[in-house]
Every structure is written in structure tokens, then in C-alpha cells.
N, C-alpha and C positions, 0 to 999 in steps of 0.2 A: 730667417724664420722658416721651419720647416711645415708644411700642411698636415694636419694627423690622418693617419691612414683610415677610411671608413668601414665602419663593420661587414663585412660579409654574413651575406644571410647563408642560416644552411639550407641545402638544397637535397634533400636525402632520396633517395627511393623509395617506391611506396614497401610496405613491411612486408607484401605476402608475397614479392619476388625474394628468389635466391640468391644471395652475394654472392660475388666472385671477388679476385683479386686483381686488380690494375693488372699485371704479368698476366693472367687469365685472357683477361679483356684485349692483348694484344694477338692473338691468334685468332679472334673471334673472324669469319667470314665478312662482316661489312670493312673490319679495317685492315686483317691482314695486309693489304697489299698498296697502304694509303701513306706509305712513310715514305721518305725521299730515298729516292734507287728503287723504289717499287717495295720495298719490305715494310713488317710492321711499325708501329710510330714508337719511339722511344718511351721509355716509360716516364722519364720525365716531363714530355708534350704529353702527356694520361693526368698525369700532375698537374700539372698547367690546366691542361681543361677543364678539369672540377674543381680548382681552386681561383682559375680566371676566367675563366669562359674562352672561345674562341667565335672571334668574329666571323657573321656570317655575310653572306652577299647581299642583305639588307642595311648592313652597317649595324647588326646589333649583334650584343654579345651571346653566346650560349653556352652555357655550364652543363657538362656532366653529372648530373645525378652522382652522388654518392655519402659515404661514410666514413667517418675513420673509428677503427676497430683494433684497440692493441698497438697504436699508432701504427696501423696499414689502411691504407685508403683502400676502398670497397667499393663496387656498384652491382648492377644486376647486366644481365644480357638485354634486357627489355627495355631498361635506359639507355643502353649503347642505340639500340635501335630507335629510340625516342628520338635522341640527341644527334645521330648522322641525320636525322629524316627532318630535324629542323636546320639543319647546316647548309641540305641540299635543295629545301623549300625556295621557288623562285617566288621574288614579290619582285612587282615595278621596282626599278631603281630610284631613286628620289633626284629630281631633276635640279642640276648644277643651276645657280644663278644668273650664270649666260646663255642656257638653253631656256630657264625660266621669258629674259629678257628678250630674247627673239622670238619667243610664242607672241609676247604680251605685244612687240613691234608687228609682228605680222596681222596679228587681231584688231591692233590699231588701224592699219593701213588700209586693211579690208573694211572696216568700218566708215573710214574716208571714202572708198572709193563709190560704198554702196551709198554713203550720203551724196555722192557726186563732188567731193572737194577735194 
């Protein structure tokens, strides 16, 4: 039995930026130089982003702003920069179950010690 695939919400850019084209968008300055070997990212990892999102160093996913127009996917320069600047956002890392378990031991022990047991 196969699982059904779940809707993807759309994720458009706001209307009073100006579209570009995915191919556009790989020249742009934040990602020129972001593709493997140092060049721009393929156009089908452009793809990938706004129709999957790429995970960030939070563990969550982030999508690309965009459109499809004339079946060419579209976004703005302003969402490119939206969407690196949440890629590159640091948050706490969310702490593994074993580093959870060794807080929670050490706080015990300390709590022992300060009862005197």
C-alpha cells in the first residue's frame, strides 16, 4: 500500500517584487559561488528548493519562494535573499537524547550531593 503524497502549500512571493527566472536567480551574488566546485547551484537544486524545501541547520525545512509562470518557475531577488538568510540563521541545536540524559544525570547527582546523599 502506497502512502498518498500530501499537498504542498504554495509559497509565492509577495506581488510587488519583480520575477526572475530560476537561470536568473543562479548568478545572483548570495549564491553564485554556493554550488559544489565553487560554481552556481544547478538549476535543478533551484527546483528542489521551491518545490522541497532545503533543510536547514535547525532541522527544518525551507522553501524558495516562488511561481510557475508559462510552466517556468519564477521568484524574486528579495526571496533569494529571504530564503539564504533563513538557511544561514543559527538556532540552538536541539539536544540528542544522550546529551539530554547526561544533563538530567548530572543534575541528579548534584542534587544528591547538595542533600548530603
Amino acid at each position: 500500500m502506497t502512502t498518498p503524497k500530501t499537498a504542498r502549500t504554495p509559497n509565492p512571493p509577495p506581488a510587488n517584487e519583480e520575477l526572475i527566472s530560476l537561470e536568473a536567480v543562479r548568478k545572483l551574488a548570495p549564491l553564485r559561488h554556493s554550488g559544489r566546485g565553487g560554481g552556481p547551484p544547478s538549476l535543478e537544486s533551484l527546483i528542489r528548493a521551491c518545490r522541497d524545501g532545503v533543510r536547514a541547520e535547525d532541522g527544518q525545512r525551507v522553501r524558495l519562494e516562488s511561481v510557475r509562470l508559462s510552466g517556468r518557475r519564477m521568484t524574486t531577488a528579495a526571496a533569494v535573499e529571504r530564503w539564504v538568510s533563513r538557511l544561514a540563521a543559527k538556532s540552538p541545536a536541539p539536544l540528542r537524547e544522550a546529551d539530554a540524559a547526561r544533563l538530567a544525570h548530572r543534575r541528579a547527582e548534584a542534587e544528591l550531593a547538595a542533600a548530603g546523599i
